[in-house]
Every structure is written in structure tokens, then in C-alpha cells.
N, C-alpha and C positions, 0 to 999 in steps of 0.2 A: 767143904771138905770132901776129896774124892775118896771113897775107901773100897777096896774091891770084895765082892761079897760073895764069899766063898766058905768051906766047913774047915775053914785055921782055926785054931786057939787062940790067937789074936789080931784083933784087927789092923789089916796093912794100908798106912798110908800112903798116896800115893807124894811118892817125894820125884823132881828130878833135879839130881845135881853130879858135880865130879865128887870122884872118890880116888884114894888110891890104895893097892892091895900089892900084898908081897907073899912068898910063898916058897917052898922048895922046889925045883923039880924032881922026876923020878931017880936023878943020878947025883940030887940031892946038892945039887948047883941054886941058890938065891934067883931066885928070878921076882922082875916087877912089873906092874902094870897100872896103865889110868883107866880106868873104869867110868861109867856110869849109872849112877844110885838110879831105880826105878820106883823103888817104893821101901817101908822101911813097918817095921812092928815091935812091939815089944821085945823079943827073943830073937830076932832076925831081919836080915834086908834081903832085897831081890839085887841083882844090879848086872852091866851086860858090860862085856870084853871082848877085843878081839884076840884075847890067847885063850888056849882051852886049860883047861883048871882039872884035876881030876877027881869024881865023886872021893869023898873021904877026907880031902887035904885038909892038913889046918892053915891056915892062912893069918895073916895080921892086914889090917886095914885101918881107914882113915877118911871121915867123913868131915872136914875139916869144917864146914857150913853148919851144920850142925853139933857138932863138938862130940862126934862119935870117932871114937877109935880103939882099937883089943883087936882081939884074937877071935872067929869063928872059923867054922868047918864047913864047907861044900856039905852039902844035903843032896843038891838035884843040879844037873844040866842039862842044859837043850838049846840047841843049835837054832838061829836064825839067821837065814842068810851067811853073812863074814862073820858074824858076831855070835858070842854065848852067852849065854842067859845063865846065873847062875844063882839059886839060892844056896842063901847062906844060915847056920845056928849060928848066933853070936854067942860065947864061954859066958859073959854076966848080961842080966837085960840093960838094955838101954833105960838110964836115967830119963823121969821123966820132961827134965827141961830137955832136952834133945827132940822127942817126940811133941812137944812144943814148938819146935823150932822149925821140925819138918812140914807143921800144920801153916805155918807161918809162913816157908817159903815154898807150899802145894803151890802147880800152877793154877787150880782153881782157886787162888786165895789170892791170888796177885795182879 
């Protein structure tokens, strides 16, 4: 199990997989995006995009590998290279078969 160890409130798995996320933009136009999942927690994922997201938004996502999908908010982003990095609070926690499932397809488990 890789988990990154840091002062979270709960421990993040490292997961990687597709995801996909949808969102408003500022002129309040649908916009979407494939994403992918970097790691995953109780309350929240990490996951990286190449559109920018902006701190605040709510968003709707889909972690289809593991049977995650709802509604969370941007928390943080940060820029890598092409790509953004974005945590997310997820509205209800993740069930824990899903956090099962993330363990299951770590790539340190496979």
C-alpha cells in the first residue's frame, strides 16, 4: 500500500487511474474534462488535468474503477508543466468499498 505521509485528516491512497469531471465555466457554459486520479482519501481525491479548474468550483466527477462518483469542490491547484494538479473535497465521503478498491488497483499492489 503506498500512502503519502503527510498532516491530512485522512490517509491518501495512492490510486492511478482515469477519471472524468465536469464543471461550469466562469460564463457559466458546461464544460468537461478526462482527468487523472492521483491518489484518493476518505473526503477527497487529488487528480491532474490539462484545463485549469478554478479554486472554489463545484464540480461533478467519475471515478468509474472504482465506483466513485458526486459532486466535490476544488480546494487547491498547482500547475505542472501542461498540466494542473487539483485537489478536490468530495460533498459525501467515499464508501468504503471504493477505498478498497483503490487499494486493490494501487500500483504498488499490482
Amino acid at each position: 500500500m503506498s500512502v503519502k505521509s503527510d498532516n491530512r485528516r485522512h490517509q491518501r491512497i495512492r490510486y492511478l487511474g482515469p477519471a472524468r469531471i465536469s464543471w461550469d465555466d466562469e460564463c457559466g457554459l458546461a464544460s468537461y474534462a478526462d482527468a487523472k486520479c492521483l491518489d484518493v482519501s476518505q473526503e477527497g481525491l487529488c487528480i491532474e488535468v490539462a484545463d485549469t479548474v478554478p479554486v472554489r468550483s463545484l464540480l461533478s466527477l467519475r471515478v468509474e474503477r472504482i465506483k466513485v462518483g458526486g459532486s466535490a469542490t476544488v480546494k487547491y491547484v498547482a500547475r505542472r508543466g501542461r498540466k494542473c494538479v487539483l485537489d478536490l473535497n468530495l460533498s459525501q465521503p467515499l464508501p468504503k468499498n471504493s477505498l478498497g478498491l483503490a487499494l486493490h488497483f494501487s500500483p504498488d499492489c499490482n
